[in-house]
C-alpha positions in Angstrom: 0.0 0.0 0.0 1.5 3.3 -1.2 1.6 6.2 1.3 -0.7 8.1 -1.2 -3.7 5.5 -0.6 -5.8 5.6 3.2 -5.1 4.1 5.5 -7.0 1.7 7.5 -6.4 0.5 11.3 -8.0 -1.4 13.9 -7.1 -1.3 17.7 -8.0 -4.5 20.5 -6.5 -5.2 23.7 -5.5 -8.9 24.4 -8.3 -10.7 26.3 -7.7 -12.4 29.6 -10.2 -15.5 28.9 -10.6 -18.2 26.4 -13.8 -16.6 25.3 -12.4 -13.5 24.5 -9.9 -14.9 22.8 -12.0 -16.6 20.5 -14.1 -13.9 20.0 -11.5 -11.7 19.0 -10.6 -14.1 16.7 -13.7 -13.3 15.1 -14.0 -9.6 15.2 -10.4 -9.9 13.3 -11.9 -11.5 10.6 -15.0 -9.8 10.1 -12.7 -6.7 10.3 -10.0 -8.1 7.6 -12.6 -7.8 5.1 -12.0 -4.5 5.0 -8.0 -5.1 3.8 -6.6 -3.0 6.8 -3.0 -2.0 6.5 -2.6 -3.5 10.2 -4.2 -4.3 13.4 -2.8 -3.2 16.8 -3.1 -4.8 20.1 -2.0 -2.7 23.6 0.2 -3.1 26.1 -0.8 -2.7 30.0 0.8 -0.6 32.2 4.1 -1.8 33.0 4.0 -4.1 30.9 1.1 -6.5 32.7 -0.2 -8.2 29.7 3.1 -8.7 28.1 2.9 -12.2 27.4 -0.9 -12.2 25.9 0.0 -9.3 23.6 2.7 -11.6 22.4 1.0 -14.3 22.1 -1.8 -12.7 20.0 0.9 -10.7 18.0 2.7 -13.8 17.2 -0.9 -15.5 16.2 -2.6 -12.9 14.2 1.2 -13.0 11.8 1.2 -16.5 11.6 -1.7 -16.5 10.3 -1.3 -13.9 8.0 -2.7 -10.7 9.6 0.1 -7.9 10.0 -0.2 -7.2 13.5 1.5 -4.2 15.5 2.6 -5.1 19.5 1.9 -1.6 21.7 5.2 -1.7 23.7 7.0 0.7 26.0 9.8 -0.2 28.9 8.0 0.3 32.0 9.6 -1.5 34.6 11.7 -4.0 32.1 15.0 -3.7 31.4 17.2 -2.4 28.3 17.8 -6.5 27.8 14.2 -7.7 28.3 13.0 -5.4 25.8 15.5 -6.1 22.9 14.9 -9.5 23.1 11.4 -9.0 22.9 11.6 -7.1 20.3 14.0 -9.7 18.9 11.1 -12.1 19.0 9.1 -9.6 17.0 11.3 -9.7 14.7 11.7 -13.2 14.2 7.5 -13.5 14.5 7.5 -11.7 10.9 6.5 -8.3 13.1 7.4 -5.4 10.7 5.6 -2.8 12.7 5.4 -1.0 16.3 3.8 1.1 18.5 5.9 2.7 20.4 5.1 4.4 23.6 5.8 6.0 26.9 4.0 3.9 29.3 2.8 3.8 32.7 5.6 2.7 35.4 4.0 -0.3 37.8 3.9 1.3 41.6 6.3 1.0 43.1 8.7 1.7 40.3 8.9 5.5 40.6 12.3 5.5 41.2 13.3 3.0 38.5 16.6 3.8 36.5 14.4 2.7 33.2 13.8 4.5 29.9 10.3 5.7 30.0 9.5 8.3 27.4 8.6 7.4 24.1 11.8 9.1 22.0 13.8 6.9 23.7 12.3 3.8 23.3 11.9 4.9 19.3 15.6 5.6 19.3 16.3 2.6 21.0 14.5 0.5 18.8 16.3 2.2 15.4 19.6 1.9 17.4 19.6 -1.8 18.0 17.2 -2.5 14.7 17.8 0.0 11.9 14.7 0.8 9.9 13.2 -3.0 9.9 10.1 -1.4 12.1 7.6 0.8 11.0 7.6 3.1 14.0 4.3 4.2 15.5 4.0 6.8 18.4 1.1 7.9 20.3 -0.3 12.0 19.3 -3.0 14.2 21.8 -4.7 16.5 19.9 -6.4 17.5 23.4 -3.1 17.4 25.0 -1.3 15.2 27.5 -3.0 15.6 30.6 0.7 15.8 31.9 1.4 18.3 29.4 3.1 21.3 30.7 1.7 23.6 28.0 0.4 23.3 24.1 3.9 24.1 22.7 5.6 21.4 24.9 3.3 18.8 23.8 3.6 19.6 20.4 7.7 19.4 20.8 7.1 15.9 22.8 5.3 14.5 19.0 8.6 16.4 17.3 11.1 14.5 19.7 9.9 11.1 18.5 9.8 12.2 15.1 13.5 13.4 15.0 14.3 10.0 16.8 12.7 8.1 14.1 9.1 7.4 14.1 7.0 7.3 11.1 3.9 7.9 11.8 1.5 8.7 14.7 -1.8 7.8 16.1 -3.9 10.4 18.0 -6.0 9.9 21.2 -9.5 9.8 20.2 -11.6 12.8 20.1 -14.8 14.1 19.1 -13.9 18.1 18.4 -12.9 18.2 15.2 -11.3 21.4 15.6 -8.7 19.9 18.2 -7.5 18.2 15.8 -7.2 19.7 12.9 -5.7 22.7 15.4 -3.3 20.5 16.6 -1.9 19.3 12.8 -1.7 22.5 11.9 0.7 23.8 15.0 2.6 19.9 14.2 3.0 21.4 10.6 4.2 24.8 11.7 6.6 22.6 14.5 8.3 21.5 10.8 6.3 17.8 11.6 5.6 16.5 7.9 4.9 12.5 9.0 1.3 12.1 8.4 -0.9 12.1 11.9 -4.1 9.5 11.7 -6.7 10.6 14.0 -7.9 7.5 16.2 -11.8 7.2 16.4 -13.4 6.0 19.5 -17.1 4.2 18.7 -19.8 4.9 21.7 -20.3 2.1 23.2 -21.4 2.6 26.7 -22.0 6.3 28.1 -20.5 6.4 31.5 -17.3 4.0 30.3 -16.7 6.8 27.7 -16.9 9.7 30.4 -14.9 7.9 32.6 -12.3 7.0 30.2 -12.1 10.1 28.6 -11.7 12.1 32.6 -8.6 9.5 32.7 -7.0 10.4 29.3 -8.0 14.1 28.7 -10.4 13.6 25.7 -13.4 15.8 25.9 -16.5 14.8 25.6 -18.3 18.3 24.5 -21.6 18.9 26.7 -23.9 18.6 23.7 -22.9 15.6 23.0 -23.0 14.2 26.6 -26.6 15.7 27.4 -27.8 14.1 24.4 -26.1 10.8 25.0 -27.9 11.0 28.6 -30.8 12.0 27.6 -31.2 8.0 26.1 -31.2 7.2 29.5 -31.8 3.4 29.9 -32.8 2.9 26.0 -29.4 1.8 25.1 -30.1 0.6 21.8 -31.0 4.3 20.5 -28.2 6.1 22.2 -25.8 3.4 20.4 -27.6 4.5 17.3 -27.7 8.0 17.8 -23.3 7.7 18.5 -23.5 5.8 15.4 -24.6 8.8 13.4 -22.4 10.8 15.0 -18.9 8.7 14.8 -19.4 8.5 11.3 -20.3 12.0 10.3 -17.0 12.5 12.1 -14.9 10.9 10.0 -17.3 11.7 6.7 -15.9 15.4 7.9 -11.9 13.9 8.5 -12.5 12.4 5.5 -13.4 15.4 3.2 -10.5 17.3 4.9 -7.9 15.0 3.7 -7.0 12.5 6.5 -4.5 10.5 5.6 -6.5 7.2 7.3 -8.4 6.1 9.9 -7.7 3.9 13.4 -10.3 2.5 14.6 -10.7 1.8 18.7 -13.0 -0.7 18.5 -12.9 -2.3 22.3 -12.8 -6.3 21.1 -15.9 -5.6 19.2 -17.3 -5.8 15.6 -20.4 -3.3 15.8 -20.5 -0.6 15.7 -16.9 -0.1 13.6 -18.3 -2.6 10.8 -21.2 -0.2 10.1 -18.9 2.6 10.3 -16.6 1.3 8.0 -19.6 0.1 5.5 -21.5 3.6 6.1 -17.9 5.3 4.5 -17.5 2.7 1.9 -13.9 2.3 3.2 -11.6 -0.6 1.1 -7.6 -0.6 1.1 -7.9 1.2 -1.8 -10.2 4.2 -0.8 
């Protein structure tokens, strides 16, 4: 896929049971149909699902899906995560999301890299150019963020150290982002910045999320996601329409693709996707 074509991307987090490890095998493949360039699957903090991110990385390759690990140090070692990246490797991985990463407690005062530029300079320092390099983008801003211009410099610091391409925190004001590309472009950052889209599944999961991570939820759109009140069924219908006029509008603006959150699940993305007419080749 040329970088001139869209670019299509779907996010899950490794399941701690059998059953949600089947079913995720199943939500891959309905999603497949739409020829994504890759799929992603996180990382907890610290590292805590290391193992089943690896395991579903290595699986979804084998079998043919190009499949990107979420990594970032945490409380591991220099060692531990070059030879995990060396399994990567060897697994046919050709692609990584690199990021910062929460420490575990307890690990405050760990001598470890943690930020995000070092483990993408890390990576190119031990691997060359083998990975397509990944990094994490807040159109909203860190919530650490000292300021606007510092964040910005943060996304230029893993850029100069070697990443390719970022991925933003979702959002649902469009003009955050396209704000935030435009002060990237006047920072002298040309890598293309895919906006990540966040499907409503459940109301107060997506307030309380959002509090965590510094997304905003604007009041209109909360008010009338409340107003549902227990008819779940309409208020998933209702964040239907408006995910997808979302990206209708990131769409008509340009956006170089499209990465999908999509929580382990096939609806609503599918319909999103269909509603778009979205293909490899879009």
């Amino acid at each position: 896929m040329s970088d001139s074509e869209f670019r299509l991307s779907f996010e899950f987090f490794p399941p701690k049971t059998d059953i949600g490890r089947e079913k995720i095998i199943q939500v891959r493949d309905e999603l497949a149909k739409f020829s994504p360039e890759f799929f992603s699957m996180t990382y907890g903090a610290g590292g805590s699902t290391r193992d089943n991110t690896k395991g579903l990385v290595t699986q979804f390759n084998q079998a043919g899906f190009s499949t990107a690990p979420h990594l970032s140090f945490g409380g591991d070692t220099e060692e531990d995560i070059a030879a995990l990246i060396e399994e990567y490797k060897t697994a046919g991985v050709n692609r990584i999301v690199a990021l910062r990463g929460d420490m575990p407690s307890g690990m405050g005062g760990a001598s470890q890299m943690v930020y995000a530029n070092e483990l993408v300079a890390f990576i190119r320092e031990r691997f060359g150019d083998h990975f397509h390099l990944e990094v994490a983008a807040y159109p909203e801003i860190h919530p650490e963020s000292e300021s606007y211009t510092t964040d910005v410099q943060f996304l230029k610091g893993k850029f100069d150290a070697g990443a390719n391409s970022a991925i933003t925190q979702y959002f649902f004001n469009l003009d955050a982002y396209f704000y935030f590309t435009e002060q990237c472009h006047k920072a002298g950052i040309n890598q293309p910045i895919y906006p990540g889209i966040m499907p409503i599944l459940n109301v107060q999961n997506l307030l309380r999320f959002s509090n965590a991570c510094g997304a905003e939820v604007p009041r209109w759109l909360q008010k009338a996601l409340e107003a549902y009140g227990d008819d779940e069924e309409s208020m998933r219908a209702f964040g239907l329409e408006v995910v997808t006029e979302m990206c209708e509008a990131l769409i008509e603006c340009g956006v170089p693709g499209l990465h999908f959150y999509t929580m382990n699940q096939v609806e609503p993305v599918k319909t999103i996707v269909d509603n778009l007419g979205l293909t490899a080749n879009s």
